[in-house]
PAGU-996461 format. One record per residue (C-alpha): residue number from 0; residue in one letter; y, z, x. Coordinates in Angstrom, 3 decimals, m for minus. Layout:
# PAGU-996461
(NUM 'A' (Y Z X)) ...
//
This chain:
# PAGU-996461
(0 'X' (2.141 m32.966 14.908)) (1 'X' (m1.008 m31.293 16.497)) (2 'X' (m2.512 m29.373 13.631)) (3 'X' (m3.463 m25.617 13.757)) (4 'X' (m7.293 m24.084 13.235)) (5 'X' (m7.076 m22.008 10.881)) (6 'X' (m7.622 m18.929 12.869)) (7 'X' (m3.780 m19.581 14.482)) (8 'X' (m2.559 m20.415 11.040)) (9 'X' (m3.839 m16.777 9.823)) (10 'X' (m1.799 m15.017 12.550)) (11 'X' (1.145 m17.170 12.071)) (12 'X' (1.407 m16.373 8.281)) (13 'X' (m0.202 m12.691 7.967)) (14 'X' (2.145 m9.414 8.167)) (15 'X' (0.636 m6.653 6.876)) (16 'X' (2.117 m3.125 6.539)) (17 'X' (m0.027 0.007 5.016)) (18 'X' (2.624 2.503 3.488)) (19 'X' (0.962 6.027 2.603)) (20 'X' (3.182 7.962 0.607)) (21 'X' (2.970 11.495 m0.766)) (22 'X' (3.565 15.148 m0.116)) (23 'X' (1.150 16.379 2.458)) (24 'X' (1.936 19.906 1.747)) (25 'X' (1.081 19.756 m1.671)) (26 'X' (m2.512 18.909 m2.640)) (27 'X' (m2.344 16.936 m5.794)) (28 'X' (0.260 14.512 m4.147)) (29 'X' (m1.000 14.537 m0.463)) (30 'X' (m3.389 11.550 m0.620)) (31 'X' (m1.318 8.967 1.042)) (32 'X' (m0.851 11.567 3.652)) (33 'X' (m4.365 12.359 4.465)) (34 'X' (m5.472 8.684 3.746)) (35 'X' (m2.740 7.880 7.288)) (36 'X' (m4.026 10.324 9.413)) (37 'X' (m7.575 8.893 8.993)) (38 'X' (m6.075 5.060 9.598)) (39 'X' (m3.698 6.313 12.556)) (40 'X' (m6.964 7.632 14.134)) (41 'X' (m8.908 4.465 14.593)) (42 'X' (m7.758 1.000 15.761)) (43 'X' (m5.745 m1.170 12.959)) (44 'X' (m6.085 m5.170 13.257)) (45 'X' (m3.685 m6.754 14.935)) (46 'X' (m0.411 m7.118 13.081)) (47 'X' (m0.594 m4.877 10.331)) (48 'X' (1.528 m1.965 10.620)) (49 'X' (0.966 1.939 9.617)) (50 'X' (3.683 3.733 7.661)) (51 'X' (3.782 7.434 6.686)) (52 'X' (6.426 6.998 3.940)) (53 'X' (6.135 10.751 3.131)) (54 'X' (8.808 11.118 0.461)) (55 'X' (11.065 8.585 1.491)) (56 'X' (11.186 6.932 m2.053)) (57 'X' (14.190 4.326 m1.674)) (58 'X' (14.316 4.247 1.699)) (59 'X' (11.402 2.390 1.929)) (60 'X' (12.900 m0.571 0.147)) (61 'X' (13.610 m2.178 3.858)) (62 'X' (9.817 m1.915 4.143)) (63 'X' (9.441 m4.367 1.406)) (64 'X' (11.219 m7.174 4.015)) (65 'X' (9.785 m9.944 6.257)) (66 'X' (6.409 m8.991 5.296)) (67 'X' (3.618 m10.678 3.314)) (68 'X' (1.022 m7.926 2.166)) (69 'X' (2.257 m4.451 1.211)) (70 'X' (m0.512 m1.843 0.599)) (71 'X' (0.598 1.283 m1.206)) (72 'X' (m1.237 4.337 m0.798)) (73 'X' (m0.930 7.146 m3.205)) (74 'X' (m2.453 9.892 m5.581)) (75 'X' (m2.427 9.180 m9.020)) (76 'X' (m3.715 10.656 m11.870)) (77 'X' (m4.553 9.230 m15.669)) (78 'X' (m6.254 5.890 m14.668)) (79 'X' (m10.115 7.411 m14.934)) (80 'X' (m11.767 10.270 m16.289)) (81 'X' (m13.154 11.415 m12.994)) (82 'X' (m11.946 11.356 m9.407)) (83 'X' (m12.247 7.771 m7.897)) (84 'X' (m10.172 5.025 m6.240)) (85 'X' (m8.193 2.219 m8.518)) (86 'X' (m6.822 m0.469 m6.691)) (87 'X' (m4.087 m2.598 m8.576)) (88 'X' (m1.839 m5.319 m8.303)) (89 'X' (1.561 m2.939 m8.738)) (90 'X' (3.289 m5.664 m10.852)) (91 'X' (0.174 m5.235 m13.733)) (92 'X' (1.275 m1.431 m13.945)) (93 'X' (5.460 m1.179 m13.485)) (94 'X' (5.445 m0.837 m17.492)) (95 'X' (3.672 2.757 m16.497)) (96 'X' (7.153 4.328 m14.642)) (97 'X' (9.459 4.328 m17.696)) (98 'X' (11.962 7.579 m15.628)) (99 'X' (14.318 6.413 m13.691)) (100 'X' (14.933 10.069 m11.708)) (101 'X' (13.641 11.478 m8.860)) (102 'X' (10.226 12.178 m9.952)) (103 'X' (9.682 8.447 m10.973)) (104 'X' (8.061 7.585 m7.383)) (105 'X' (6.398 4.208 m6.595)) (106 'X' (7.187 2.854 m9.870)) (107 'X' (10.699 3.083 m9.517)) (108 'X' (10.983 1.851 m6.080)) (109 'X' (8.845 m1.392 m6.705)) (110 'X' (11.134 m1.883 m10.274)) (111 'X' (14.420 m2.031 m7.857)) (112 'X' (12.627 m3.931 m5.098)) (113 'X' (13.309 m7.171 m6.558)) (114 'X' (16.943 m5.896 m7.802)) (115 'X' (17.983 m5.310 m4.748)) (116 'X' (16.073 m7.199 m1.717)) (117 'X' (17.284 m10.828 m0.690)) (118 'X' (13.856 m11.841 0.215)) (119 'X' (10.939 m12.681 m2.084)) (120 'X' (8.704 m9.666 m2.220)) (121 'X' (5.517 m9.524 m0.748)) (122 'X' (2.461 m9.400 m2.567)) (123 'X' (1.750 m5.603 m3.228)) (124 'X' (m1.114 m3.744 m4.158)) (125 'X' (m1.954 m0.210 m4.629)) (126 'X' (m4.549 2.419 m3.679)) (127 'X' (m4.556 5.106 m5.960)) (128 'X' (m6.393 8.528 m5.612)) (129 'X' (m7.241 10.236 m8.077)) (130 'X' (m8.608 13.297 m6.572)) (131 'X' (m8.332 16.810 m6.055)) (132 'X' (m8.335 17.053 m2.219)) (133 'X' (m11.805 15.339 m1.778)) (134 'X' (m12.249 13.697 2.245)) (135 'X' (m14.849 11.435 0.949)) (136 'X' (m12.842 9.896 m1.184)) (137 'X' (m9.378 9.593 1.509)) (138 'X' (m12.091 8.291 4.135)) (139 'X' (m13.355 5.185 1.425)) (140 'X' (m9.681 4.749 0.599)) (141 'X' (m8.796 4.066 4.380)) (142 'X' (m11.765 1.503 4.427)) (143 'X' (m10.895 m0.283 1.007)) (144 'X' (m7.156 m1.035 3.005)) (145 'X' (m9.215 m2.206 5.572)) (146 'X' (m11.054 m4.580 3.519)) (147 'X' (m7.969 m5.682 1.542)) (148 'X' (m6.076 m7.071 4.940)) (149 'X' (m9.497 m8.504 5.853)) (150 'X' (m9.945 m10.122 1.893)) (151 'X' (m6.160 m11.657 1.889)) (152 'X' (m6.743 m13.259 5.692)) (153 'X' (m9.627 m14.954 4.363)) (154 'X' (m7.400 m15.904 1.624)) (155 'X' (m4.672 m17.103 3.379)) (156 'X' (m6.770 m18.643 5.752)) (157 'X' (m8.721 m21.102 2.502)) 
//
């Protein structure tokens, strides 16, 4: 068999989707939101995928298939004293969603992911914003997704 540079192999194995989430009409939740018009402006790299996943809670379970990279964008609030970005491996924080309603959010959806889905999950991380409606702050969020895809192709690519 002819082997692959490692370039191919990249594109071969790397599926990413960005999934904003949130309630644009209301300001403490409408990070995700804002954080998708700023990446649906610009050009994405090739093979990742741009989601507005609004309030579409379980429905975006089918999201969670045939991928391998999942990037969650959302407003959050209690992880820092001040406004700022946390990014997170969501798996570290599912003890955080402990309601199992429809207020629950992310936290439920990625706790009946791997009840429900077939396929082994993706690996998922999360931009959080904590903010109160600050553009800075959506416009570094929308270049730290940027970075992730570009960090995990270099990964995938070792």
């Amino acid at each position: 068999m002819i082997g692959r540079s490692p370039e191919i192999k990249a594109t071969l194995l790397m599926n990413t989707r960005i999934i904003c989430v949130g309630n644009r009409l209301f300001a403490p939740d409408s990070a995700g939101p804002m954080v998708y018009d700023i990446l649906s402006s610009g050009q994405l790299p090739k093979r990742v995928e741009l989601i507005d996943g609004g309030l579409a809670g379980l429905n975006l379970l089918c999201c969670l298939e045939g991928i391998d990279l999942v990037i969650f964008v959302d407003s959050v609030q209690g992880f820092r004293d001040a406004p700022g970005i946390i990014i997170m491996n969501v798996f570290d924080s599912l003890h955080i969603c402990q309601d199992y309603d429809h207020n629950a959010g992310l936290g439920y959806l990625l706790q009946a992911a791997p009840q429900v889905l077939e396929e082994k999950l993706p690996e998922i991380v999360l931009v959080g914003i904590q903010t109160d409606s600050d553009s800075r702050l959506y416009h570094r969020a929308a270049r730290m997704c940027l970075e992730i895809v570009s960090g995990y192709r270099r990964q995938t690519v070792s």
